[in-house]
N, C-alpha and C positions, 0 to 999 in steps of 0.2 A: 838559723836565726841571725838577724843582722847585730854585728856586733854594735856594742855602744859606739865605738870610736866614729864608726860610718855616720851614727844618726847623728854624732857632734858634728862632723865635716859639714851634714846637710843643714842642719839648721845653722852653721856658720856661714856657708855660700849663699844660703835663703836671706839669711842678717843682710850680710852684703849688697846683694840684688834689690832684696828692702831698703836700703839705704841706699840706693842707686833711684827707687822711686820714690824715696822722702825726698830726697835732694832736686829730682823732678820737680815733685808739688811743691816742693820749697820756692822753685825759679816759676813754676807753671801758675799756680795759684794766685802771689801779688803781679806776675806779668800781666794775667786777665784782667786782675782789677785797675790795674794803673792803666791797661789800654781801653776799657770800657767806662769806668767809675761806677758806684754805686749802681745807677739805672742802667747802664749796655750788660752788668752784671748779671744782673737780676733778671733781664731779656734772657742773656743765654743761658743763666741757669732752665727758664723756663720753656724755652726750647729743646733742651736735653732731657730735661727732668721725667715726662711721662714715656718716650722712646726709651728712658734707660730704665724704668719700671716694670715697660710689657716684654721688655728681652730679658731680664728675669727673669719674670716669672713662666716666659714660652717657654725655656730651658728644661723644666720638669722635672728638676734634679739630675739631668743625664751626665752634667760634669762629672760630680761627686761619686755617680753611678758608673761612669767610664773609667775614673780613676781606681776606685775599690774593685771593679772584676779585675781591669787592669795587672795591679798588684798579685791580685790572687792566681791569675789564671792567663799569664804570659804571652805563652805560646799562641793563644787567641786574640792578642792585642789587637790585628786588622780587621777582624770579624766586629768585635766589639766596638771600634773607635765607627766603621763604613754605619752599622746597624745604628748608632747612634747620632751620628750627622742626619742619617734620613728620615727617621721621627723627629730629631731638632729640627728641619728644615720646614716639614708637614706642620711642624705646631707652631711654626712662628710666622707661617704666611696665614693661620687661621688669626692668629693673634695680629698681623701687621691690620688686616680687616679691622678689628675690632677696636683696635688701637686710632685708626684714623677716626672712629665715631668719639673714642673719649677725649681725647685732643679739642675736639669743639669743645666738649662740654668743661673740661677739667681750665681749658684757656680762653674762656667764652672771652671773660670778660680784659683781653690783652688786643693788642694792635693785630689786623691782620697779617700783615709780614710776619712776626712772630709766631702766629697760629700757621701758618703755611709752611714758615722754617720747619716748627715739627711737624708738618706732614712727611714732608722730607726727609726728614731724618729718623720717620721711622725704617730706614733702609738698616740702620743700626739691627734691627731685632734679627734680617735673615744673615745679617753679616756673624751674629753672633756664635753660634751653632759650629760655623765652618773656624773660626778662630777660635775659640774655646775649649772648645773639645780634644782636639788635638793636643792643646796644652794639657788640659787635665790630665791625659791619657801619660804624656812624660812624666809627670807625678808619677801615678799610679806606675808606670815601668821602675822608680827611683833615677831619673834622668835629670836630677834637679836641675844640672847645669842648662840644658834644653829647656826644661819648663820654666825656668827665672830668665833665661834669653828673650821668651816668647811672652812672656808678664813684662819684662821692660819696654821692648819693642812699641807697645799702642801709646806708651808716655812721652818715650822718645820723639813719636809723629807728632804729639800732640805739643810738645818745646815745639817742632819746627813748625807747626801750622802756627803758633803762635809770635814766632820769630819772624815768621814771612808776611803777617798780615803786619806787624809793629813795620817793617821797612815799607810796606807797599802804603803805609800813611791811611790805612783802611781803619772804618772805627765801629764796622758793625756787624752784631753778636750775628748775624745771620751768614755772613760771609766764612768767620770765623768754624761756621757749624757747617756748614759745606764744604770748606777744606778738609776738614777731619774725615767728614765721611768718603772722601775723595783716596787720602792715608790709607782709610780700612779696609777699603774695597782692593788696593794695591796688595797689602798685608796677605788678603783673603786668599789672595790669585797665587802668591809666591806658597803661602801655608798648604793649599790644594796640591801644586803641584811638587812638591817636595812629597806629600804623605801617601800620594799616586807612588811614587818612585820609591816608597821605603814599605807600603802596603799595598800588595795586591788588591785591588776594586773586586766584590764579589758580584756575582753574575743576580744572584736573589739575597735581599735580605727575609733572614728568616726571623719571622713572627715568634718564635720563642725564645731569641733571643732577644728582640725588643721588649714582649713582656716580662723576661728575667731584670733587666735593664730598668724597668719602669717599675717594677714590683721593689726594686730596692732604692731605686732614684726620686719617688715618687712621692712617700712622705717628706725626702729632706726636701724638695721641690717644694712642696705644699708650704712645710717652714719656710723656705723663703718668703713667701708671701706675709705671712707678718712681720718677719725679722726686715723686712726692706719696707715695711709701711714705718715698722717701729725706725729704721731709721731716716727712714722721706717721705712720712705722712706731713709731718711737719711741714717740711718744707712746701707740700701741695698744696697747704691750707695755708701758709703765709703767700702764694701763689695767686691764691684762689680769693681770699680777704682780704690782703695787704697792698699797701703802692710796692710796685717793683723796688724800689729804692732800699725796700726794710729787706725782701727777699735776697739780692744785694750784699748787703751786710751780716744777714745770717748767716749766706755762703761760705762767704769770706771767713767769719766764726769758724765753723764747720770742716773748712777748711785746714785752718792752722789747727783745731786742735785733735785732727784725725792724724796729725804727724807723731804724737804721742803714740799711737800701736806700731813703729817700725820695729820694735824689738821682739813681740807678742804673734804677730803677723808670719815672722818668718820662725815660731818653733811651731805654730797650729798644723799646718800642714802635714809636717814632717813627723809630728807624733801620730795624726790620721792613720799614714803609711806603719810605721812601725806596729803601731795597734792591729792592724788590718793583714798582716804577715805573723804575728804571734802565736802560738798555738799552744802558749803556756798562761790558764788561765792567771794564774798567780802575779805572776810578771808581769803581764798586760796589765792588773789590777795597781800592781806596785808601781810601772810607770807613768798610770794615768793617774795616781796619786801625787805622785811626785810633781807632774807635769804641771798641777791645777796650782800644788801650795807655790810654786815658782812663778805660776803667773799671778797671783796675789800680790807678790813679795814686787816683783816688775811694775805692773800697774799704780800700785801705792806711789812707788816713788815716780814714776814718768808724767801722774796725773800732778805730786808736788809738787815736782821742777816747772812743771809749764804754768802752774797759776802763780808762780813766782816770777819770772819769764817775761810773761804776756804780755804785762801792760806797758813797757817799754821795747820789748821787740817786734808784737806785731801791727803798733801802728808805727812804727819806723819802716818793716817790711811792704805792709801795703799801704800806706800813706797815710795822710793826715785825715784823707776823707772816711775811712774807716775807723777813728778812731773811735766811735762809738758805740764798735761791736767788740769792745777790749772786755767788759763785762761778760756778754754773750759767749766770748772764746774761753773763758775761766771755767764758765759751769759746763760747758760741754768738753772741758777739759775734763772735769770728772768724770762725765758721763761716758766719755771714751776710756776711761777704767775700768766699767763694766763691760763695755763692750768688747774687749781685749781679753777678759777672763773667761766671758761667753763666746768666743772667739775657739779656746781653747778646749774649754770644756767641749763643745757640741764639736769639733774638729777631732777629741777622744771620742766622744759617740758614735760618731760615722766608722772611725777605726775598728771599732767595736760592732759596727752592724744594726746600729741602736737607733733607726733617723726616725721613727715614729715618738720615739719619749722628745726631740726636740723637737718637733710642732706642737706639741702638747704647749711644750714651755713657751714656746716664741708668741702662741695666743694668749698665752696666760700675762706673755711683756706686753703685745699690743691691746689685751684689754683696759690695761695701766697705764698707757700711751694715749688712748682713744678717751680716757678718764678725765685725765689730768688735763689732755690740750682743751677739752672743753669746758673746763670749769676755768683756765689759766690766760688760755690765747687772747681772747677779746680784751680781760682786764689789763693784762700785762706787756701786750705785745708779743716780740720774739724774744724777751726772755722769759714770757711763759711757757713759750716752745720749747725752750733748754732745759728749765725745770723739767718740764713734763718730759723729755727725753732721758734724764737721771734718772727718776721714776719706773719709766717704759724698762728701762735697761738693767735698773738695777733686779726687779720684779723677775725678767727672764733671771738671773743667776741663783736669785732665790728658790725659781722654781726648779732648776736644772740641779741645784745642791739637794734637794731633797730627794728628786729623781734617783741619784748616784747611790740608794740605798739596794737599785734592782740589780747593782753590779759588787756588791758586798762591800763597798767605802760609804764611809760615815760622813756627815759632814766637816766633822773635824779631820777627819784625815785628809780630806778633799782641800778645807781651805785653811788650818791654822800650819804655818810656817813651822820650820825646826831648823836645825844648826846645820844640819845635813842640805838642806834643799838653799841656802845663801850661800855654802860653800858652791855646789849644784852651780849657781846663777853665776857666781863667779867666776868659776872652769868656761860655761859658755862664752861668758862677755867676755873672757881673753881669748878663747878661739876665735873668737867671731875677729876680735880685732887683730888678731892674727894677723886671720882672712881677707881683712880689708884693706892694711899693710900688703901683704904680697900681691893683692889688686890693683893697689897704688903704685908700688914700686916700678913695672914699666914705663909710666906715665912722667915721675919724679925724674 
């Protein structure tokens, strides 16, 4: 059994690493907007946006799924990581197909170049597979220091692609989005031949281990598919409705207030693992209790601070010209509350072996999502898109708390706080800053 002390280390280095990629989006996020404004914004969102919808959903849950045998079953790391590349690879050149037809449809009505950019870029979806997995896979070994390497790494590209387009005096989102994928395909090549050198290449993959793979990968797969409408249906339908210019601005929202989960982001993970190594039903029961009332106790306060925050820092950050989406960044500051708890929760699920109860729930948010933006959007604009994403978001935790009764937690144990679980948050937050502290210290 891993002791506690190990899994505090992990979610202190995960902290870190998360804080290494808030501090990205911190630089990355107003960098795009001050080098594009409002409309080059809104362009490149719209050129990434359904590329990075169909490499989702290609995925089929084989991350989640490489990680959890992973964990369990060691010794087979290479077998499992090769078998899982080559159905990732199979499903994302049927998807990259299919993907070029909805790109027309989903961008009919945007500029050419724009609509061609993402043809282009749906190169992202076979890129995905061969980067991802591997990562996943160091999870699941408990390699965090490797798997938070290999999570920084595409943010890092993505400052310098954006570094290099600001000095070369370039102003447009499609140049932008071709450098990137230029980064990935680099990334992809060095990723390949490192996991060559560290795992033997098998001669056949065998077919029941891709259906072992797919049989466990495949419901939390499926959940993607609403959890990623719930959180970029929105955005396709202000895409798809809206002048670029409000798309733009919602980003930018979106943006700053997805900084709020750096704290929640890096214990999700790390409880997955621990759950998924337990073999003490009790235990597992009592840390995934724990785990939920501490991300309660986090969220409340990180959704506070930011609508407190907002209205003077992030139109100071991204400029004058967004100042209009200070509103918009508030309530999706909420709405990133739930998302951070549902975060947690469904990352205990997986741990637990459980990924068919979170698509259950994740339709139950986007039937809430799909409600709300149509009763809200037309009237309200894109902050009836924020609403409705509160809604969308909050709807999944409700559904996932009631769930929690097939694993013998109540809902009260799940989400009301105790004296024990602030102390809990406290021990973290000084590990972690520790952690960050001795991260620092070379540099200082």
């Amino acid at each position: 059994m891993t002791p506690p002390s190990a899994s505090l280390r992990r979610i202190s280095g995960t902290f870190a690493a998360n804080l290494t990629l808030y501090m990205l989006a911190a630089a990355t996020g107003p960098l795009a907007a001050r080098l594009l404004g409002p409309d080059g914004r809104g362009a490149l969102a719209a050129i990434q946006l359904w590329p990075g919808a169909i490499a989702t959903f290609a995925m089929l849950g084989l991350p989640e799924a490489v990680a959890y045998f992973g964990a369990r079953q060691p010794e087979r790391a290479g077998r499992w990581l090769w078998t899982s590349v080559a159905v990732g690879l199979a499903a994302a050149c049927v998807a990259t197909a299919i993907g070029y037809v909805l790109i027309d449809v989903g961008l009919r009505g945007h500029d050419a170049g724009i609509v061609h950019a993402a043809h282009v870029y749906l190169l992202l979806v076979v890129l995905t597979p061969v980067i991802g997995l591997p990562c996943q896979l160091a999870r699941g070994l408990g390699r965090f220091g490797l798997w938070n390497a290999m999570r920084v790494a595409p943010a890092l590209g993505w400052l310098a692609v954006l570094a290099a387009t600001w000095l070369s005096g370039s102003r447009a989102a499609e140049t932008i989005a071709t450098g990137y994928l230029w980064f990935l395909i680099v990334e992809a090549v060095v990723i390949v031949a490192v996991c060559v050198k560290q795992f033997a290449l098998p001669k056949v993959v065998e077919l029941r281990d891709a259906g072992t793979l797919l049989r466990y990968g495949l419901p939390s797969g499926l959940s993607a598919v609403p959890q990623f409408l719930n959180l970029r249906v929105d955005q396709m339908l202000i895409a798809a409705m809206l002048p670029t210019r409000q798309l733009g601005l919602y980003v930018a929202a979106v943006s700053w207030s997805a900084i709020s989960g750096v704290v929640l982001n890096a214990a999700a993970p790390v409880i997955s693992r621990r759950l998924a190594v337990e073999q003490n039903v009790a235990v597992a029961r009592s840390i995934f209790g724990r785990s939920t009332r501490a991300a309660v106790i986090v969220s409340a306060l990180t959704a506070g601070a930011f609508a407190i925050v907002t209205p003077a820092a992030m139109a100071f950050v991204y400029g004058g010209a967004f100042r209009e989406a200070v509103p918009i960044a508030i309530v999706l500051s909420a709405a990133n509350a739930f998302v951070m708890i549902n975060t947690v929760l469904e990352e205990g699920l997986r741990g637990l072996g459980d990924t068919p109860t979170i698509l259950k729930c994740e339709l139950a948010g986007f039937a809430a999502t799909a409600l709300a933006l149509a009763l809200l959007l037309r009237p309200m604009g894109i902050m009836g898109a924020a609403v409705a994403s509160v809604a969308g978001y909050s709807a999944v935790t409700a559904a996932l708390g009631v769930s929690l009764r097939r694993h013998d937690l109540t809902f009260e144990a799940a989400f009301r706080p105790r004296g024990a679980d602030v102390r809990y948050v406290l021990d973290v937050a000084s590990a972690s800053w520790d952690q960050v502290r001795r991260l620092a210290a070379p540099a200082v």
